[in-house]
C-alpha positions in Angstrom: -40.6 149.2 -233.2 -38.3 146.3 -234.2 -36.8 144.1 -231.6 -33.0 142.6 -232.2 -32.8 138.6 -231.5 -29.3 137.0 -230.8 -27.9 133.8 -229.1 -25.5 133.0 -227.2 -23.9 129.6 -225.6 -22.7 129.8 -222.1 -23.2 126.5 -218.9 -21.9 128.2 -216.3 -24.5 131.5 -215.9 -27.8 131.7 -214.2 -28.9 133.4 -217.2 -31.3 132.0 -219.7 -31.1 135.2 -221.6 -30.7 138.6 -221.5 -31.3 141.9 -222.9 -28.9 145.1 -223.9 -29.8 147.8 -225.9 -33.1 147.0 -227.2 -31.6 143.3 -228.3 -32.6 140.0 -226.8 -29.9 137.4 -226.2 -31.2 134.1 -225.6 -28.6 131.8 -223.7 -28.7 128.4 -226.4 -28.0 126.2 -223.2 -31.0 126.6 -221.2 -34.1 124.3 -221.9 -35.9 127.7 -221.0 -34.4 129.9 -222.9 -37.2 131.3 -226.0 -39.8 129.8 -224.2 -42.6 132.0 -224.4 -43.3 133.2 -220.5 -39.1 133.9 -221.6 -40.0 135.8 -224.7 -42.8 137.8 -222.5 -40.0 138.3 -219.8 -37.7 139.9 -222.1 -39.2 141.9 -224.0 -40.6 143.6 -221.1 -36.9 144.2 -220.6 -36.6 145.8 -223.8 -39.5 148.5 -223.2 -38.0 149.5 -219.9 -39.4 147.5 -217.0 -35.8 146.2 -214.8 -35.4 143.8 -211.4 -32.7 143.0 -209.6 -30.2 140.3 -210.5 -30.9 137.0 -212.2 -32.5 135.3 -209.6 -36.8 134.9 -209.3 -36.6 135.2 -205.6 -37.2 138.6 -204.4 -38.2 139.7 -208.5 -41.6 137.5 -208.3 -43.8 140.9 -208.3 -41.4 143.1 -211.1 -43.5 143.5 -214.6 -41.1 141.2 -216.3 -41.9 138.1 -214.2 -45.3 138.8 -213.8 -45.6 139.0 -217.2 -43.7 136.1 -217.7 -45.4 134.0 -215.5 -49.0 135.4 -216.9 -48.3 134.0 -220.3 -46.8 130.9 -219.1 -49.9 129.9 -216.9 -52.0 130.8 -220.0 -50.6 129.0 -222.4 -50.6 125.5 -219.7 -54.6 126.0 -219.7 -55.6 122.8 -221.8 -57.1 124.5 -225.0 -60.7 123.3 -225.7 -61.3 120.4 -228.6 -62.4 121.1 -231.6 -65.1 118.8 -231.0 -66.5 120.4 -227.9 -66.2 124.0 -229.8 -68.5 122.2 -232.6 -71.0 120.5 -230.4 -71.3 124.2 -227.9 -72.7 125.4 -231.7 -75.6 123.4 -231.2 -76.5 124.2 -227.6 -79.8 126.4 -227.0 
């Protein structure tokens, strides 16, 4: 399954992007817009998971924000140096 990307340039919307017909439109004026908790969000859009509006408040348990929000707090976890990974390889 193949999933359409366009863009789109708008100040005055709440939207950072949004999804029709299997597409993803991200909104080229938002600093949020492709981030990836955004990515997450949308696509979850695109297999069929909906809220209400374009506002968090009230949406903060639908799939797509919870998703969202999963991949965004994962991705802020400070990855590990590569020095620690080679010094665990000598631990007993």
């Amino acid at each position: 399954r193949s999933i359409r990307v366009g863009f789109y340039s708008r100040w005055f919307t709440r939207a950072i992007a949004y999804e029709s017909n299997g597409a993803v439109y991200f909104n080229t004026r938002k600093s949020e817009a492709g981030s990836p908790g955004n990515i997450a969000h949308e696509v979850m859009h695109t297999i069929g998971y909906e809220h209400d509006g374009n506002a968090a408040a009230g949406n903060e348990n639908t799939v797509p924000y919870v998703i969202g929000n999963i991949v965004d707090a994962w991705l802020a976890q400070p990855a590990p140096s590569m020095l620690s990974k080679v010094l665990g390889l000598f631990k007993k």
